[in-house]
C-alpha positions in Angstrom: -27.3 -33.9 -53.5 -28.4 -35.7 -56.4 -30.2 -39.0 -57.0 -30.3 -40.7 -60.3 -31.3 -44.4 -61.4 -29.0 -46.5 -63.9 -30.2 -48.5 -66.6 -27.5 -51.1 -65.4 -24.0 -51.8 -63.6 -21.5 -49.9 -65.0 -19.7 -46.6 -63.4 -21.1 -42.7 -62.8 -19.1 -39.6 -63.2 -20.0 -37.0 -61.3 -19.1 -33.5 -61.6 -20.1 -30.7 -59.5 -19.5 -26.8 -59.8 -21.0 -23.7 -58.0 -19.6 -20.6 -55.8 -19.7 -19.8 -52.2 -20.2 -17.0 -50.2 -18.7 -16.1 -46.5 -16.8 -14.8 -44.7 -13.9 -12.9 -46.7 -10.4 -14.9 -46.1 -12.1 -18.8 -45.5 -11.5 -21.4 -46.8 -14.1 -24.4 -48.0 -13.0 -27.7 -48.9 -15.5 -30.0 -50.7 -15.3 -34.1 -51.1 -18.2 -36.5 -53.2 -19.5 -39.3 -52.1 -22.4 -41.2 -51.8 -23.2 -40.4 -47.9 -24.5 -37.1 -46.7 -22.8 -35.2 -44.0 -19.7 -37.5 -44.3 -16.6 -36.2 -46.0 -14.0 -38.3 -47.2 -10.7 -37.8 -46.9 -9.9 -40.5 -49.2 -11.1 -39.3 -51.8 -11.0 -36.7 -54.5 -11.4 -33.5 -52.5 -10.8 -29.7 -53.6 -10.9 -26.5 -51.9 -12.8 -23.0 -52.5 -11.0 -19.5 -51.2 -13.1 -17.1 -50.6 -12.1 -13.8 -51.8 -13.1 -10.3 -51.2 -16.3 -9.0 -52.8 -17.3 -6.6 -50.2 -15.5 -4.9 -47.6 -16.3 -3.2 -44.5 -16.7 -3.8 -40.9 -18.0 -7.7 -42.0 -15.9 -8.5 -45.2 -17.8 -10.9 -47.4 -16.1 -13.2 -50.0 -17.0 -15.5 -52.9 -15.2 -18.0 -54.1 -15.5 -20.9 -57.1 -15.5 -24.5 -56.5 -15.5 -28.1 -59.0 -14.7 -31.6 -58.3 -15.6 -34.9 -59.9 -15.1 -38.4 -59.0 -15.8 -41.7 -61.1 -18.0 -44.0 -58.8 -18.5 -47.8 -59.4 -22.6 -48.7 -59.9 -23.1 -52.0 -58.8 -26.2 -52.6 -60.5 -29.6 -51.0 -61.8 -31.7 -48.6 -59.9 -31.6 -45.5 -57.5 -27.9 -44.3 -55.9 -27.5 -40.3 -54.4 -24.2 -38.4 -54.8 -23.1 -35.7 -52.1 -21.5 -33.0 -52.8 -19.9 -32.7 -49.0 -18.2 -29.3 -47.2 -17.0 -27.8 -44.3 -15.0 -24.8 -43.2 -11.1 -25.1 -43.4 -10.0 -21.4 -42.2 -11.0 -19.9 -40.2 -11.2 -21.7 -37.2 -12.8 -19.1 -35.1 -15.2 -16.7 -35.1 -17.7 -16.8 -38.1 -18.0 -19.9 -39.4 -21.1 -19.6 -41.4 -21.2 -20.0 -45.5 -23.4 -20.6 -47.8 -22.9 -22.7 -51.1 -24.9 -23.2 -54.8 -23.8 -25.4 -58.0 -24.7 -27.9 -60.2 -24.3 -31.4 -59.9 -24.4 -33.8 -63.4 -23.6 -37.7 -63.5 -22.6 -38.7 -66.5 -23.4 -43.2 -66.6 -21.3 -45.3 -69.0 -20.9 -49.3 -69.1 -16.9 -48.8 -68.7 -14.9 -47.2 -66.5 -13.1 -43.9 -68.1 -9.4 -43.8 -68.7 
């Protein structure tokens, strides 16, 4: 998450990058938007796949994510950007991953082409 304040109304690209770790095999699928904990499906979404690092009896994997998303600022002050996931594959058994990156917004008066 990320919250930033605007000098005015105009429009906020943000992009986000970062890797995952999990289960070997899954699947995370990421969305922005400005509520936490809500993914939309409407939106620009993309998906990480987590590949093999380690194997084993518990086969870990890491995979690479990015997504951006041009968002429409209303006016001057505070607004938040979420970088939302959740598990795609699989759909049993462990479930658990964990995710870093880097979130920038990027504020100009007109919307980009």
């Amino acid at each position: 998450s990320l919250e930033t304040n605007f000098p005015s109304a105009g429009y906020a690209y943000v992009v986000a990058v970062g890797n995952c770790f999990g289960p070997a095999g899954s699947t995370v699928r990421f969305s922005l938007g400005p509520t936490l904990n809500s993914f939309d499906f409407s939106a620009v979404t993309t998906s990480a796949y987590l590949g093999i690092v380690r194997g084993g009896e518990n086969p870990q994997g890491q995979g690479t994510f990015s997504i951006a998303r041009q968002f429409r600022v209303d006016s001057a002050g505070p607004r938040a950007f979420h970088v939302n996931s959740y598990m795609v594959y699989p759909t049993e058994g462990e479930q658990s991953f964990q995710c870093n990156g880097t979130t920038t917004v990027f504020f100009t008066e007109n919307a980009l082409q």
